[in-house]
N, C-alpha and C positions, 0 to 999 in steps of 0.2 A: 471695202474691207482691205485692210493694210497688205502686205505679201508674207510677212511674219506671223498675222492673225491665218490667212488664209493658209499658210501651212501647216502651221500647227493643228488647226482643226480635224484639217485632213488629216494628221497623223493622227490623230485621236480618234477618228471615223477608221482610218485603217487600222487601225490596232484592235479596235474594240470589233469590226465589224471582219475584219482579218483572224484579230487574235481570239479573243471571248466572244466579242460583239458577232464575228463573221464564223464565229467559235460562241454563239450560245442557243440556236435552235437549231430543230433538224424536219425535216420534211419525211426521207424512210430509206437515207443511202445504206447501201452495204454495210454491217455489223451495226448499225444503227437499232433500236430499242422500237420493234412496231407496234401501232396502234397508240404511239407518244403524240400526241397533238398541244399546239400552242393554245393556251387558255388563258393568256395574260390578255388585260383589259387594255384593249389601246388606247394610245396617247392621244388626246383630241385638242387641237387649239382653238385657243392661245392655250401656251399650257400655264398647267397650274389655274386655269382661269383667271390668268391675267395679273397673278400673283405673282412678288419680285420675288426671284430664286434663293434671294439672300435671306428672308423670312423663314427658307427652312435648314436655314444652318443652325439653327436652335436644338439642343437636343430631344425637344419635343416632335422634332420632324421626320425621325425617324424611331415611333414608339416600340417596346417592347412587346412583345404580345408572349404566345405559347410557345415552347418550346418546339423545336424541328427534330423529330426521332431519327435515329441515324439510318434505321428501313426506309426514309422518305427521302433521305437526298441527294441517290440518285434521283428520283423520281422529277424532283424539281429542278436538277441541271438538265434532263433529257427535255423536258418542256421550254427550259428555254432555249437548248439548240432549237429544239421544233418549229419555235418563232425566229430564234437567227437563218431560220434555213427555209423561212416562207418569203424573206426578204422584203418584207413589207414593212417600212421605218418607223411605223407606229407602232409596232410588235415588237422588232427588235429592242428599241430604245423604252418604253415598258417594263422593263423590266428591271430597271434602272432605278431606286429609290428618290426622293424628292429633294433628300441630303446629300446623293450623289450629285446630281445636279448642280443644286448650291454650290457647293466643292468645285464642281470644273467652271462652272461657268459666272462664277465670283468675280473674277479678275476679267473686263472685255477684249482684254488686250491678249489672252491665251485663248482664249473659247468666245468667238461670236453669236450669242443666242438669236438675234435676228435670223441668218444667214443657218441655223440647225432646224429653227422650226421652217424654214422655206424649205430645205430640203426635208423635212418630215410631210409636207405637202406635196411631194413628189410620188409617184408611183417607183415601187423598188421592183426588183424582179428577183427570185432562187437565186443562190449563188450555183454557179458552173459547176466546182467542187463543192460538194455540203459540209457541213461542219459534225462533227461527231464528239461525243463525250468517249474519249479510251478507258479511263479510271477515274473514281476518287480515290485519292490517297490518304488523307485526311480530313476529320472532321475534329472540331475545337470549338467545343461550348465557351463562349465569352465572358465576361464579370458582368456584362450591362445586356446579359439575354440573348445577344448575336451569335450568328450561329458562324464560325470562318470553316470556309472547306476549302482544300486544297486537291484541284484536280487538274488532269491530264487531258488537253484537246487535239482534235487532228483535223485536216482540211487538204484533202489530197495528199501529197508528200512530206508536207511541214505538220509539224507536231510542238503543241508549246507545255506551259505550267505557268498554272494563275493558283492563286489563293482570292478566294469570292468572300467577302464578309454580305452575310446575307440576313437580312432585318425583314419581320412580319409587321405589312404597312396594309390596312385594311383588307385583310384577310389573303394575303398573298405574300409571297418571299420573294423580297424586292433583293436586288443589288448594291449594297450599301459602298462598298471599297472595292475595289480594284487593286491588288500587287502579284504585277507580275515576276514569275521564279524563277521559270525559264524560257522567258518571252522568245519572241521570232526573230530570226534574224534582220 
């Protein structure tokens, strides 16, 4: 893997597993939501079954389902700290839509999928600091069913803001986009 591939991934891994990613489950830190456990179905390789990622850039690959009631979304960002903060890469990464996917890892030359499922075959371990959900600030029903929530994360001293565009992929509220608002430093 090139040192440009291999960077970039890593910022990708840090950001998401630092910013949302290290910022999207939680184990039961301080001000954390108890009795929130991660229920997202892990990742198991090859992923996709072996299917190229580029297959679910189709808008069918991230279908619309039911609506997300504004009562449940907290519920489903505390769930997926709970799996960002078991640190376990088939839990974290889970949570992640199949279109997401597509999206990062389209171009080889920005995202090495090789080199992501080897380390999803890794053992992960808790983060040090766990991640916490502070707020949602908002929620924004979409034209094509998605659901975009804009919320507030924290991970020891640093504190960011993402907007999560979040899509129901067989019975679960996957991660469809990623924009960060007031990322980390």
């Amino acid at each position: 893997m090139s040192a440009a591939v291999s960077r970039s991934f890593r910022k990708l891994t840090v950001t998401i597993a630092a910013g949302l990613m290290a910022g999207a489950m939680l184990v039961s830190p301080a001000g954390a939501e108890e009795g929130v456990s991660c229920e997202m179905v892990p990742l198991e390789l090859p992923l996709f079954d072996g299917t190229p990622v580029a297959t679910f850039a189709t808008p069918e690959a991230s279908p619309v389902a039911v609506s997300l009631p504004d009562s449940q979304v907290e519920e489903v960002l505390q769930q997926y700290v709970a799996c960002v903060n078991t640190g376990d890469p088939t839990l974290v990464w889970a949570m992640f839509s199949p279109r997401w996917f597509s999206t990062e890892f389209a171009d080889p030359e920005e995202h090495y999928l090789p080199a992501f499922e080897q380390m999803l075959s890794m053992e992960g371990e808790p983060p040090a600091v766990p991640l916490q959900l502070v707020e949602v600030q908002n929620v924004e029903r979409l034209d094509d069913g998605r659901v975009a929530v804009t919320a507030k994360f924290q991970s020891g001293d640093q504190s960011w803001t993402d907007r999560l565009v979040l899509v129901a992929v067989d019975g679960q509220w996957l991660i469809d986009e990623v924009e960060p608002i007031d990322p980390l430093p």
